[in-house]
C-alpha positions in Angstrom: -160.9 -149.5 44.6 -161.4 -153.4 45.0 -164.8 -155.0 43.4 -167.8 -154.6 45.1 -169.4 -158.4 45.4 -173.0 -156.5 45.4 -174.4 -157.8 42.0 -173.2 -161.1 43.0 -176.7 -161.9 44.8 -175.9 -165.6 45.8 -172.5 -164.8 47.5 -171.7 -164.0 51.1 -168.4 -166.0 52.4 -165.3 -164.8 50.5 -161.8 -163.4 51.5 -163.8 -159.7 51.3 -166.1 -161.1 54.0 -163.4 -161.9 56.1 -161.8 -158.6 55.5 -164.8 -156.9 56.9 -165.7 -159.8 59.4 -162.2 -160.1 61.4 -161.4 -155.9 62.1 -165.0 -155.4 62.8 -165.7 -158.2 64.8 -162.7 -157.7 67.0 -163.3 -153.4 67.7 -167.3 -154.9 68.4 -166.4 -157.8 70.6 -163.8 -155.2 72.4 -167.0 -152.5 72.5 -169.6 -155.0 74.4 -167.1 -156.4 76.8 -165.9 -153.2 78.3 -169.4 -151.9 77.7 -170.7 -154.4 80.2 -168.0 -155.5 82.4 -169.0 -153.2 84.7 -171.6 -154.9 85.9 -169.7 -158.0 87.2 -166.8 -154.8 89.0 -169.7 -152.9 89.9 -169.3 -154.1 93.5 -165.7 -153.0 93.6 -166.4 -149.7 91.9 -169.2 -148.7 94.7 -167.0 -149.9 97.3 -163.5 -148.3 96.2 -166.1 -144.9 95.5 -168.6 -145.2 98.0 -171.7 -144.7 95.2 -175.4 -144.9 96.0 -177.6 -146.9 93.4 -178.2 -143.7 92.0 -174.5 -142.6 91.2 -174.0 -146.0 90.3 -176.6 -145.6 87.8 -175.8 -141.8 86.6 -172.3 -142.6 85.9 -172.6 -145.8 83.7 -175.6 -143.9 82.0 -173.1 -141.6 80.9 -171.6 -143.7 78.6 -174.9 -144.5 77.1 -175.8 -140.9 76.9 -172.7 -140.0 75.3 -172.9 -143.4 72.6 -176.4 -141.6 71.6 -174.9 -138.3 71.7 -172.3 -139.3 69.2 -174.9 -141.0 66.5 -175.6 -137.4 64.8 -172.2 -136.5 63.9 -171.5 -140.6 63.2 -174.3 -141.1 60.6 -172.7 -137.9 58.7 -169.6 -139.7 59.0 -170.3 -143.1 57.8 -172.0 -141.5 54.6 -169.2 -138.9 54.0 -166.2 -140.8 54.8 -167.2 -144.8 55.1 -167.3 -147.4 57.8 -163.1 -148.2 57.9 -162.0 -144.5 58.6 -165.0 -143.1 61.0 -164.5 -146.2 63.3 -160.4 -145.6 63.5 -161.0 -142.9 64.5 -163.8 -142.8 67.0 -161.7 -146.0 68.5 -159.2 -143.2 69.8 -161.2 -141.9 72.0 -162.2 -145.4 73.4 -158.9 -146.6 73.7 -157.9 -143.0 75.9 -161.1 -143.8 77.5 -160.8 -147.0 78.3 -156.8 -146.0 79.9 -158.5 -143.4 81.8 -161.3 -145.4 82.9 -158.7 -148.1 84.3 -156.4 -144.8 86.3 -159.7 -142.8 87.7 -159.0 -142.1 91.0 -162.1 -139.5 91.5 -165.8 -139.6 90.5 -165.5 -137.4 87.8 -162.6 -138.5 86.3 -164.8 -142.2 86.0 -167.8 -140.0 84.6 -165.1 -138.4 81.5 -163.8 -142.0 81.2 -167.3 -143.7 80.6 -168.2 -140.5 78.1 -165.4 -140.6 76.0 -165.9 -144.7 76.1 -169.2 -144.1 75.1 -168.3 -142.0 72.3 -165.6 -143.8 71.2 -167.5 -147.1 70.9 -170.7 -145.7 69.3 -169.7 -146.6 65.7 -168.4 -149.9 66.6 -171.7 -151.9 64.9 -172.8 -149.3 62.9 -169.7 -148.7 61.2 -169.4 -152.5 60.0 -173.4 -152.3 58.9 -172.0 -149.6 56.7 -168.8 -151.4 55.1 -171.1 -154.6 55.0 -174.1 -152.6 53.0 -171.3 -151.0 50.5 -169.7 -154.8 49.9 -172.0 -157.3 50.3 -175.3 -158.6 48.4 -178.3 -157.0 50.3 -180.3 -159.9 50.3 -177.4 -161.3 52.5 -177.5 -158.5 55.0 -180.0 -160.0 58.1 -177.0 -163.0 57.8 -173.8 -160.9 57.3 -175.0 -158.3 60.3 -175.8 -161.2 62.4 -172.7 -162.8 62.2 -171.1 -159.4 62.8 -173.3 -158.8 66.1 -172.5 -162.6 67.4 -168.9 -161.8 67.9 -170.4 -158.8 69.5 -172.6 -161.5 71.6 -169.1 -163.0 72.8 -167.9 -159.9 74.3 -171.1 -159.9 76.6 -170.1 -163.5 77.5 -166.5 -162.7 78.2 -167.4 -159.8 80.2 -169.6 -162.4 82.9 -168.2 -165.2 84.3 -164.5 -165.3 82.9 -164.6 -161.4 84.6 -165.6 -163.2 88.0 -162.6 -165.8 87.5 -160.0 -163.5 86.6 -161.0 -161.3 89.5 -159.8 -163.5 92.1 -156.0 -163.4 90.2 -156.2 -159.4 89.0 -157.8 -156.0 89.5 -160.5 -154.7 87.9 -157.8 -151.9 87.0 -155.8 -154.1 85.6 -158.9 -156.0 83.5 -159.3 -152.3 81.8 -155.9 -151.5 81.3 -155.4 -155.1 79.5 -158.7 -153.8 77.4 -157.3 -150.7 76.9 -154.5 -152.9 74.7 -157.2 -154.8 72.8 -158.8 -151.4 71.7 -155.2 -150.5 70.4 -154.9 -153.7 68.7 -158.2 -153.7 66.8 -157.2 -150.0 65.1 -154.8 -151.4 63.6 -156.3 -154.2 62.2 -158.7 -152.4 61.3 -155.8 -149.9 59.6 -153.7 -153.2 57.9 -157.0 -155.7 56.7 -160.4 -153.7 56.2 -160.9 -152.8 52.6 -162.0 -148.6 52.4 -164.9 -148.0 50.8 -164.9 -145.0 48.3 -167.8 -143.2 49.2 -168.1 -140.5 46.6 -167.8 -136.7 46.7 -171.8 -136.1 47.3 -172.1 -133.6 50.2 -168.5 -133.0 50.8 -168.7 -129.4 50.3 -171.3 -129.4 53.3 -170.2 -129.0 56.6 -170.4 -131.9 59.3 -172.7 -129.4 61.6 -175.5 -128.9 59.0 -175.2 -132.6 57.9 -175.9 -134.0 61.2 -178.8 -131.4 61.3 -179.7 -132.8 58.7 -180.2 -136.0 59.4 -182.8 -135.0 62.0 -185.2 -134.5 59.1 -185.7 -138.5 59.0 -187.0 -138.1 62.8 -190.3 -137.2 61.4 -190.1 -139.9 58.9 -193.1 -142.4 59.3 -191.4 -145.2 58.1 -188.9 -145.1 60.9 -191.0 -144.8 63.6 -193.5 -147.9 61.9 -190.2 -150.1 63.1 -188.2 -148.0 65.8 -190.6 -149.0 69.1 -189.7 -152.3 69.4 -186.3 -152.1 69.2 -185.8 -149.1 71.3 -187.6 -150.8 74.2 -186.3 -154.0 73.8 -182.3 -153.0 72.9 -183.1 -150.7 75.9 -183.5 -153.2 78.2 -180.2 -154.7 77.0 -178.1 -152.0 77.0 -179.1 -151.1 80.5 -179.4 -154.3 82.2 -176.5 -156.1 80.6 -174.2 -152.8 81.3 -175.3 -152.5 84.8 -178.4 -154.1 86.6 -178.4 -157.7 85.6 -175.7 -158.5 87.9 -176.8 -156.4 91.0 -180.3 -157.9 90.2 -178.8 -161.6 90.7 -177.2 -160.4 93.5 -179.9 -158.7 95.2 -183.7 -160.1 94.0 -182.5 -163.7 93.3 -180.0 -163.8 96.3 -177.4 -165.8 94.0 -173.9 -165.8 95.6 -171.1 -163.9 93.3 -170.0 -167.7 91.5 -173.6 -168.1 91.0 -174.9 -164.9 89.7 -171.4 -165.0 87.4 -172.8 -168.1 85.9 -176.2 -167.1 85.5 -175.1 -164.2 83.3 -172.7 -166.0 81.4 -176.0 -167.6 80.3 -178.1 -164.6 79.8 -174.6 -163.6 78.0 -175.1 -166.6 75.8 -178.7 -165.6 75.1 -177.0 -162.1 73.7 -175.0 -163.8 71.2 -177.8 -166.2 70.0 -179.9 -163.8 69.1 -177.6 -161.9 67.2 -176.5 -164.8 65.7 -180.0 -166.1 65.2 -181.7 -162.9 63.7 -180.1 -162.4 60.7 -180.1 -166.2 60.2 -183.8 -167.4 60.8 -184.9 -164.3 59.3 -182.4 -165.4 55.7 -184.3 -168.9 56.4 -187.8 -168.0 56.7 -187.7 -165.5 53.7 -185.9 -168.1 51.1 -188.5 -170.5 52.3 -191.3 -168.2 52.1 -192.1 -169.3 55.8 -192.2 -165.6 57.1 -191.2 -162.0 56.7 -188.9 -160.5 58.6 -191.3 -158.1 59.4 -193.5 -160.8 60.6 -190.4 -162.7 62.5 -189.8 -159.2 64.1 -193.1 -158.4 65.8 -193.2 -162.2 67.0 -189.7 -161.4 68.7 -191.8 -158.0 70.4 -194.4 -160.3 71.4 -192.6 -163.0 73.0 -190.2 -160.6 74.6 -193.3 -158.2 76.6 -194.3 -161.8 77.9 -191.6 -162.9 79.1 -190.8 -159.7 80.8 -194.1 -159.9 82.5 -192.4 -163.2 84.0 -190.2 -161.4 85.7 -192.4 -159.1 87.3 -194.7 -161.8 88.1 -191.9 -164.6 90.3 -189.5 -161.9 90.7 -185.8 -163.8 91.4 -187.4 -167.0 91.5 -187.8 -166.5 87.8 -183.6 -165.9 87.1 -182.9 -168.0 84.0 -185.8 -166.0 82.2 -183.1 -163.7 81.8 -181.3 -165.8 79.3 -184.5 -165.8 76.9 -185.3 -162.5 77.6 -181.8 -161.4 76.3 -182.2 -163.9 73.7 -185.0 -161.8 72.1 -183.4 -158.7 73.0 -181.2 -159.2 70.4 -183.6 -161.2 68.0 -185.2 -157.5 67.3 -181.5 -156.4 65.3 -183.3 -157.9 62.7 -185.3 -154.2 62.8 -182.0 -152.6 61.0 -182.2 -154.8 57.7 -186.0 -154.1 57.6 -185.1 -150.1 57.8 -182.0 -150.6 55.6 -185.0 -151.8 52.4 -187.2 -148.8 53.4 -184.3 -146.2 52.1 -181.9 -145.7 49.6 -178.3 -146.9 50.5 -177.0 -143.5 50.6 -179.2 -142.3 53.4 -178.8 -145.5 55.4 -175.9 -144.5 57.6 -178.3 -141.5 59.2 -181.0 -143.3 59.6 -179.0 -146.0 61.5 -177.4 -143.9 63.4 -180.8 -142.2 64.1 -182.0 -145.4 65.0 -178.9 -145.7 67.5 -179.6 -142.3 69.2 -182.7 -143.3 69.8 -181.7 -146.8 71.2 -179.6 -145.6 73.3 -181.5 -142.3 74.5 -183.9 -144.7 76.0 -181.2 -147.2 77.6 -179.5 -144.0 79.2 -183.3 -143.2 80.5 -183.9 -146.8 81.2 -180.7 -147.8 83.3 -181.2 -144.4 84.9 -184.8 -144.4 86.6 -183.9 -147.9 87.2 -181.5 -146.5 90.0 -184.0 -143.7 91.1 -186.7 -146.2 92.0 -184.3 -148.5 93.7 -184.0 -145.6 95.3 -187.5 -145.1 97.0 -186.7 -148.5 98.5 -184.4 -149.0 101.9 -181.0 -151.2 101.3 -180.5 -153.6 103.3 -177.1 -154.8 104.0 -175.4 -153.6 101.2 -178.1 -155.1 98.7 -180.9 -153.2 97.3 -185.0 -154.2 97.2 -186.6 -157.1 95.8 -189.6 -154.9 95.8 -187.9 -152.2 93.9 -186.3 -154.4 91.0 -190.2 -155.5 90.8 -191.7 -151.7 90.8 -189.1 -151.3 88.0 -189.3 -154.3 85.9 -193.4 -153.5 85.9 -192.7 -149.9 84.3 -190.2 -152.1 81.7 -192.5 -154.4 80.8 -195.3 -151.5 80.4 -193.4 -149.9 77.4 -192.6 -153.2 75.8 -196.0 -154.3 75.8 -197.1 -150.8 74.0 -194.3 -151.2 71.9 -195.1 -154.6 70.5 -198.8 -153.5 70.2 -197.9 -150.8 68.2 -195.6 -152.5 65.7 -198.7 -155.4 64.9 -200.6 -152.3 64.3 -198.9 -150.7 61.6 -197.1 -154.1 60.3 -199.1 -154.2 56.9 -198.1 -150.6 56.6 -194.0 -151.5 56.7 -194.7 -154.7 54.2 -195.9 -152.8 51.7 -193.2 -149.8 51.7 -190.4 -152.3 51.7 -187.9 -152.2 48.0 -187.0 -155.3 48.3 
């Protein structure tokens, strides 16, 4: 087995980095681009399938449903059997879903397509978080994980604008099958680079069912739900407007033309990747400098993000580049994983990410959903939904943010003082 570089406290880029960095990266930039390209096809998708806001909604909540779905028997997976091999093979099924995604010719075949691609992708971050926490110093984490979710970042980037260009020249069938390649490509560079972590024999003689139920025993652990809120709400927000409503929002509330509303997400997309570039790193700054805890960096990032929310809901589509912000900070709150990864031991950190995940992306599923049913309370008008619903929904967003903030400043001193490190 090749040298862990975890009592080397001072050391983070190295050939092992890389290692981990390149396979990851790629299978997590592949994840976030098909994850959210459908928002720039979602016109084509309604028209070639004739879908109300609601089917529109249901079906590209199913892959979010099915990516929290998939956390319980993942976390059992990434402790049993290691980042490297769980991800190969969860990529299977999003590489078949991905083909089937691009051939559907019938709602339900798009609805299998978007589960197994949900699936398939669930261990795409989580899986490096695990390889990275077996290799790498843990004092380097917030940095190594946001360098990791950057490349992520990128995929939400690629999937905006450069989508909008390369749809006047291909169809979106086309744009999946091509991804459908990429997903191929990154399991085997994930098979021919990434170093396999030798996870030990603990728990092998358990079987995965009563491992994953388990794992449910850390849903009534305090010290999860100290840091969960503010994540879950804000990631929630991510998840379902970056997969779905950010681009009919531009299109519909800001009245942007399709160039224009490309372009705008391009730069909410940039907003993505800054903050999960930025996390990690401010929060690696501010702790060697003593400026700030992450904890305290983290429930600033809740703060800032319920306000500018309430922007939003306040100018409506007047206020469309306080989307690129507002993603920004979305992503700023990844720094929650590192704070959970020093409240337990190493060997119970792939549950309680992938606990962390379910519950992420429980809430996006719920979140992009009853998004769709209000819109739906509201008449369309020429093919584009309501202002005044996009408003009545951002409101009941911004509600659980601002609870969700509230709570973590409550019970900060609490998650200070249980950290190990």
């Amino acid at each position: 087995m090749e040298k862990s570089i975890e009592s080397n406290e001072g050391t983070l880029f190295s050939p092992l980095f890389l290692r981990l960095l390149i396979p990851f990266g790629f299978a997590f930039f592949a994840s976030t681009f098909i994850g959210s390209i459908t928002s720039m096809i979602a016109p084509q998708i309604t028209a070639d399938f004739g879908l109300s806001p609601a089917q529109l909604g249901g079906f590209i909540s199913v892959n979010l449903a099915a990516f929290g779905l998939a956390q319980f028997p993942l976390g059992v997976m990434l402790d049993r059997y290691g980042g490297r091999n769980t991800l190969v093979a969860m990529l299977l099924m999003a590489c078949a879903g991905t083909l089937l995604f691009a051939a559907a010719e019938s709602y339900a075949a798009l609805l299998a397509a978007r589960a197994l691609i949900g699936a398939g992708f669930a261990g795409a971050l989580l899986s490096s978080f695990k390889s990275f926490t077996h290799w790498l110093p843990k004092r380097r984490l917030p940095l190594a994980f946001s360098i990791q979710s950057f490349v992520g970042g990128v995929g939400f980037m690629a999937a905006t604008h450069p989508v909008t260009l390369a749809l006047e020249y291909f169809t979106w069938r086309q744009i999946m099958f091509t991804s459908g390649g990429a997903v191929a490509l990154s399991i085997a560079m994930l098979l021919f680079c990434a170093p396999r972590e030798d996870c030990g024999t603990e728990g092998r003689g358990e079987t995965l069912l009563n491992s994953a139920c388990g794992m449910l025993r850390f849903a009534w652990d305090k010290r999860l739900w100290y840091v969960a809120p503010v994540v879950t709400a804000t990631e929630a927000v991510l998840y379902s407007f970056a997969y779905l409503w950010i681009g009919p929002w531009m299109r519909d509330a800001a009245a942007l033309d399709e160039r224009s509303a490309g372009l705008m997400m391009l730069l909410s997309s940039a907003g993505i990747a800054a903050g999960y570039l930025l996390n990690g790193v401010t929060a690696d700054f501010c702790s060697r400098w003593k400026w700030m805890t992450w904890e305290r960096l983290y429930a600033c990032t809740g703060v800032l993000f319920s306000a500018l929310m309430g922007g939003l809901v306040l100018f409506g589509g007047k206020a469309a580049p306080l989307w690129c912000p507002v993603m920004f900070l979305s992503t700023m709150s990844m720094i929650s994983f590192p704070i959970i990864g020093r409240l337990f031991a190493v060997e119970e950190t792939g549950r309680v990410f992938s606990l962390l995940n379910f519950i992420i992306f429980a809430a996006s599923f719920l979140m992009q959903w009853l998004v769709g049913v209000i819109l739906n309370f509201y008449p369309v008008a020429g093919g584009h939904f309501s202002p005044d619903g996009y408003r009545a929904a951002l409101l009941a967003v911004f509600a659980v943010n601002a609870a969700a903030a509230l709570h973590l400043c409550v019970y900060l001193p609490k998650i200070e003082k249980l950290r190990k490190f």
